[in-house]
FIROTOR-436208 format. One record per atom (N, C-alpha, C, O, CB): residue in one letter; x, y, z. Coordinates in steps of 0.001 Angstrom, whole numbers, plus 500000, padded with zeros to 6 digits. Glycine has a CB too. Example, Ala and Ser with C-alpha at 12.3 -4.5 7.8 and 13.67 -1.06 7.14 Angstrom:
// FIROTOR-436208
A513190494310507800 A512300495500507800 A513200496700507800 A514236496681508465 A511308495527509046 S512850497750507080 S513670498940507140 S512900500030507870 S513409501138508039 S514084499402505725 
// end
This chain:
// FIROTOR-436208
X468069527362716122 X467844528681715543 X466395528743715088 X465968527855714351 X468828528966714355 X465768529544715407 X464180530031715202 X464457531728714407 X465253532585714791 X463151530159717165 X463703531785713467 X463713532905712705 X461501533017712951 X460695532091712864 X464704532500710697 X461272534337713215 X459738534169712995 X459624535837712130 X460316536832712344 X458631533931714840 X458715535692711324 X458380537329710545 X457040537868711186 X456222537045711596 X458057537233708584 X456830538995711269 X455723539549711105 X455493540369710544 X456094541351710980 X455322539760711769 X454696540656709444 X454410541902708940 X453287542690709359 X452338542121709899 X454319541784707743 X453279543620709222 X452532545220710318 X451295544807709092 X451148544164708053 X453655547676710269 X450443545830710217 X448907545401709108 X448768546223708078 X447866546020707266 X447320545545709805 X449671547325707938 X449744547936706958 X450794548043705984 X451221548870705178 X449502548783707297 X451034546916706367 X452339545925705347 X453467547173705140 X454094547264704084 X451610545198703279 X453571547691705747 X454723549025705574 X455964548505706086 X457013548885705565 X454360550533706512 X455986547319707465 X457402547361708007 X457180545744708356 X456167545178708768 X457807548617709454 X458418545242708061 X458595543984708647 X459272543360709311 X460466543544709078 X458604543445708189 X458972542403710364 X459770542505711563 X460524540848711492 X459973539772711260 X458661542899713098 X461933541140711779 X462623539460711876 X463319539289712993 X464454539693713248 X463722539008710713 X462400538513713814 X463208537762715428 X463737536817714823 X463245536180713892 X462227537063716884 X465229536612715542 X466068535418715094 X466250534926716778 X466586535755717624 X467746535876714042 X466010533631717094 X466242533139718537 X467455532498718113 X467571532149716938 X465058532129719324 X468489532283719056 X469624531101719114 X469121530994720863 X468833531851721699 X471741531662718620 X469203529223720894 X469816528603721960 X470143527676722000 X469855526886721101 X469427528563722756 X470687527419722758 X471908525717722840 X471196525513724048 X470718526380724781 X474176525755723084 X471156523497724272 X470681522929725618 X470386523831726810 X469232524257726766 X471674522020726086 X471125524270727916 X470856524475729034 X470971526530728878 X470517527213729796 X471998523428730089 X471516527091727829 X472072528255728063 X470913529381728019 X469729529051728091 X473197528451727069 X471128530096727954 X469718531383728053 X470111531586726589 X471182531633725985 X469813533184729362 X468325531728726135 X468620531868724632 X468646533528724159 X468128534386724874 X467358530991723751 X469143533771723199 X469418534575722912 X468841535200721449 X468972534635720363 X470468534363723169 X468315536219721626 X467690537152720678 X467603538188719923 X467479539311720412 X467221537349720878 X467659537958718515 X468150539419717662 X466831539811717039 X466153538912716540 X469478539204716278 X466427540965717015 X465262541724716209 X465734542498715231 X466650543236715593 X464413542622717015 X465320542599713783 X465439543604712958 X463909544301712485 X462733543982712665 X466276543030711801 X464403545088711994 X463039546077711745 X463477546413710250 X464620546791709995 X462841547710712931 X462336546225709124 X462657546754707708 X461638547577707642 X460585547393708252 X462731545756706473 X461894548623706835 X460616549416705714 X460470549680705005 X461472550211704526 X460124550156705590 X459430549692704213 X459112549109703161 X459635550307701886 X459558551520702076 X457481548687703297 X460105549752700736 X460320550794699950 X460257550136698552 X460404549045698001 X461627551537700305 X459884551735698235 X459520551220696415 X460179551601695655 X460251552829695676 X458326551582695674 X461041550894694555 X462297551412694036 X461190552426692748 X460219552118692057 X463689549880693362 X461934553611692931 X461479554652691831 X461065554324690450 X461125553146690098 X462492555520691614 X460668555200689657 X459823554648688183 X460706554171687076 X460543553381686145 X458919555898687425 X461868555043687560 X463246555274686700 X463558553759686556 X463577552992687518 X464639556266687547 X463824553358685140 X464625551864685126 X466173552353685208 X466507553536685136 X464310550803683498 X467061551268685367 X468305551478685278 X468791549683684344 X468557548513684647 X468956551917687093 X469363550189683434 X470235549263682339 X471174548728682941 X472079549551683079 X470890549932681158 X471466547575683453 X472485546894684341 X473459546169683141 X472729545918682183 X471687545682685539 X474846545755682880 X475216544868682098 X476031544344683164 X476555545045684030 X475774545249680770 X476142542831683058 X477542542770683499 X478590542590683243 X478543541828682277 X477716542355683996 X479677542811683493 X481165542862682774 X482126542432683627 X482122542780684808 X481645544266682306 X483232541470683009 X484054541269683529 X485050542424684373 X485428542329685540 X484431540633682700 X485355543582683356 X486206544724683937 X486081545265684597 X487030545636685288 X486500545450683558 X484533545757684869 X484111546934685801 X482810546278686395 X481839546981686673 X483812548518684957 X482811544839686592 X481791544347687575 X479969544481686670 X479545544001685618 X482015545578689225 X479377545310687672 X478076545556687115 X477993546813687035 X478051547644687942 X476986545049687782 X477835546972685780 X477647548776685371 X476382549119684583 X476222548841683395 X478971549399684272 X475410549816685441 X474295550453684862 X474172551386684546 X475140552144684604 X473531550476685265 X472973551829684059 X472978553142683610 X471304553663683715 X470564552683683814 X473669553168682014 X470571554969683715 X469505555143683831 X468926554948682584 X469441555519681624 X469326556160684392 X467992554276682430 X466537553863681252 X465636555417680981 X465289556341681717 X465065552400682263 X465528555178679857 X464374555946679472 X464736557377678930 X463861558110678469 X463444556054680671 X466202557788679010 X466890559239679011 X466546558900677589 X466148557813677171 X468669559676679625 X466856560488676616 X466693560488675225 X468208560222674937 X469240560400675584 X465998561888674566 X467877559657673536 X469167558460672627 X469465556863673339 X470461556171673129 X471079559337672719 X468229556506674278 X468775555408674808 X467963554420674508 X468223553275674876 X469028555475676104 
// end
């Protein structure tokens, strides 16, 4: 298994080839494509809890 990255020159998208091959077989090849993103200004209050998993909430609202 061969994994190689490249990132674009304007660092916006990044690229992941994954090769598989075994001894004699034709190898085989997966590409993904990401882009790039910026999580918003907004915080969000995460707790975690046994009952209801992970429950957040948005940061910064008034009374918080």
């Amino acid at each position: 298994i061969e994994h190689r990255f490249i990132i674009s020159e304007d660092r916006e998208q990044l690229n992941m080839a994954t090769t598989l091959s075994s001894g004699g077989s034709v190898p085989f090849t997966l590409r993904q494509f990401f882009q790039r993103y910026d999580a918003p200004e907004e915080n969000y209050n995460c707790t975690q809890t046994i009952s209801r998993g992970n429950s957040c909430r948005l940061g910064g609202l008034p009374n918080d």
